[in-house]
N, C-alpha and C positions, 0 to 999 in steps of 0.2 A: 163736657166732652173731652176724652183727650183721643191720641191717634193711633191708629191701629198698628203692633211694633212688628206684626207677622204680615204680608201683602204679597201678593202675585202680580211680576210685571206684566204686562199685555201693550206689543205694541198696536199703538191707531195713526199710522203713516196716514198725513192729509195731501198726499205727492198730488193729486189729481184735481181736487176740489175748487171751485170757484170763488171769489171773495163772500160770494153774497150764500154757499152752501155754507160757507163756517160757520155765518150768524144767522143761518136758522137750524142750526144743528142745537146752537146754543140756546135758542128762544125753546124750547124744550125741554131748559133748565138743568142745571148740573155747568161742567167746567169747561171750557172752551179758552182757545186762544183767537183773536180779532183780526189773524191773518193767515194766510196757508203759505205764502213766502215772504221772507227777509229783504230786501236790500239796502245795503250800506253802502250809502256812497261815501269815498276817503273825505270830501271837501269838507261833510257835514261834522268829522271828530265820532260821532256815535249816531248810532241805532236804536230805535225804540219800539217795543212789542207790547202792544193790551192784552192783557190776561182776564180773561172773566167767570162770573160764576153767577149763575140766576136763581140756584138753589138758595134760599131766604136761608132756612135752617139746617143748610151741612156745609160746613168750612173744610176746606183744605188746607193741607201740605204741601207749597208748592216747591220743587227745586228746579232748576235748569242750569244746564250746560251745553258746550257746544263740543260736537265731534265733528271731524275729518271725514269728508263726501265720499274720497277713495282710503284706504287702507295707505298706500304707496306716499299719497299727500305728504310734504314738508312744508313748515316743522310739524314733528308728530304731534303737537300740543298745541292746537288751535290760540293764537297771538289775540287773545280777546279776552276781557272780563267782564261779567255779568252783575250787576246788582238792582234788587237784592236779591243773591243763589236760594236761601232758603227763605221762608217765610208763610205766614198765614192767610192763606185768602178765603176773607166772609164774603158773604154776599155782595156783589157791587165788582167794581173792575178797578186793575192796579196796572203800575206801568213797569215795565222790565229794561235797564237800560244798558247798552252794550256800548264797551269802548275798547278802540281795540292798544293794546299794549305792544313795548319793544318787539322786534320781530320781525326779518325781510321776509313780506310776499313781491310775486310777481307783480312786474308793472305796467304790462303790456296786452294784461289779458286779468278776467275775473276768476276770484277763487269761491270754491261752494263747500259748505259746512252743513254740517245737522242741528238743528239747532232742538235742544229738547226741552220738556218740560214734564216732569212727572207730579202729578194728584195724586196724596196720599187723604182719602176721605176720613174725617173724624168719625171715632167709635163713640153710639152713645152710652151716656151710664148706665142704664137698665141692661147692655148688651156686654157691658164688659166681661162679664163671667159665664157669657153662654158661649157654644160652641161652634161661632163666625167667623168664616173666612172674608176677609177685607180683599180689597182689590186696589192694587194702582195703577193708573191710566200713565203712559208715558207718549203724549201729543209730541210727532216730530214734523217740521219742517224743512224747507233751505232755507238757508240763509248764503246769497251770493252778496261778497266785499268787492266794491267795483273802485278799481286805482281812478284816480282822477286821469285825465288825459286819453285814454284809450281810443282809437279809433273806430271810427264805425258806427252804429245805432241798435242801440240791442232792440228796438218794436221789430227791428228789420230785419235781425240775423238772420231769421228760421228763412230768410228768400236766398240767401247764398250758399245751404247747401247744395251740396251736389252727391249723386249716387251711383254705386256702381256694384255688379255679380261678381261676388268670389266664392266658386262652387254651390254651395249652400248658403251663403252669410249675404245677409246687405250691406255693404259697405257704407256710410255715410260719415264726407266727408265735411269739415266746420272750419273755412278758415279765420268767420270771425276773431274774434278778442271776447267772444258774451258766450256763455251754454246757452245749450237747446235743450228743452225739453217736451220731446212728443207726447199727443193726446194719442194720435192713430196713423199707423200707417199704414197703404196700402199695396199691392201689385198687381194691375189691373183686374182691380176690384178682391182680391183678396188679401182678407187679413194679415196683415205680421203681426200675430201673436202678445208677444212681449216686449214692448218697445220701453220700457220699465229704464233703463240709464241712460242718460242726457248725453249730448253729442257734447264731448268739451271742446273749450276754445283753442284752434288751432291746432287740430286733431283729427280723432277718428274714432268712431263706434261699429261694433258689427253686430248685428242682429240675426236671429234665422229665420231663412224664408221657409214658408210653406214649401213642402215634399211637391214635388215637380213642375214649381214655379218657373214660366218659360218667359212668363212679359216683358216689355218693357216701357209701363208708365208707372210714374210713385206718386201717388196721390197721400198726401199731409196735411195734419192741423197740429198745433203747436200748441203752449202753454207761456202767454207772457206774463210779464213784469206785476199783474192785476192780481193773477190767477184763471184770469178769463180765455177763453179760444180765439185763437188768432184767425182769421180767413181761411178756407182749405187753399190749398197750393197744388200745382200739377208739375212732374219734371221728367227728363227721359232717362231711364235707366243705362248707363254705360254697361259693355260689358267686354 
């Protein structure tokens, strides 16, 4: 077999998925990663991620990298190294290990990364001359780096926002040190739509509410440290 040199990215963001959806996504055979979030605590020096593949007879191309959560984020070159970046994965599961290198982050609050992994699927011989388009899978993640010392409890965070109306936007504020990252919000009983980016630490997120949204209760569920749902939570809307 060798690998296909023509491919189409396609991403498969697993922003939402639960520990235990990855590994049966994967028991269905084909490539999968053994986590839907990262985290690095500083104490431990490095991070480790399972990479696996259940397909017996098709090997991959695996490479990974990490990108910058926000665009704005410094430094522009995520302060981390991956090994091994490229390499082959057959059947069975390898381990991905991250350290991070020279570089001042923040020390009083966690930073969040994309952590990627792209599957380039091997071509077989009989296919090499026909006229097959390949496909690669680019599996993303977080990956949040948590400084040692930080205050607070990130199982806890998502209980110390707070929310408030500005015009159309919900405001929610985080003044933990940990992201948040919502499953669902609501206003009494109606959907907010797209709650798709994480409240960061010691900040603010705006969202849009629903067209002539007048309530004021926020009802929420979160996404912790696991990937699992945290408890719903009730709060009262400022406005």
């Amino acid at each position: 077999m060798k690998f296909a040199s023509l491919v189409m990215t396609t991403l498969i963001p697993f922003l939402v998925l639960s520990a235990n959806s990855a590994f049966a996504e994967n028991s269905k055979g084909g490539f999968s990663l053994g986590s839907t979030r990262l985290i690095f605590q500083e104490k431990d020096k490095a991070a480790t991620l399972t990479v696996l593949n259940t397909a017996k007879n098709s090997p991959f191309l695996a490479q990974s990298w990490l990108t910058n959560y926000e665009s704005s984020q410094l430094p522009a070159k995520p302060p981390f190294v991956i090994t091994p970046p490229l390499y082959r994965q057959d059947a069975g599961q390898n381990t991905l290990r991250i350290m991070k290198t020279a570089g001042e982050l923040p020390t009083d609050r966690e930073s969040a990364y994309w952590f990627n992994v792209k599957a380039v699927p091997a071509q077989a011989k009989d296919a090499e001359d026909s006229n097959k388009l390949s496909f690669a899978y680019v599996l993303r993640i977080k990956m949040f780096y948590r400084p040692d010392g930080i205050s607070g409890d990130a199982q806890s965070a998502y209980k110390q926002l707070t929310f408030a109306k500005s015009g159309n936007n919900l405001v929610v504020t985080n003044p933990t040190a940990y992201y948040v990252t919502f499953n669902k919000v609501s206003v009494d009983g109606r959907d907010v739509n797209d709650v798709s980016m994480m409240v960061p630490p010691k900040g603010q997120q705006n969202y849009s509410l629903p067209a002539g949204t007048t309530g004021s209760k926020v009802e929420y569920r979160t996404i912790n440290d696991m990937g699992g749902l945290t408890p719903a939570e009730s709060k009262s809307l400022a406005k």
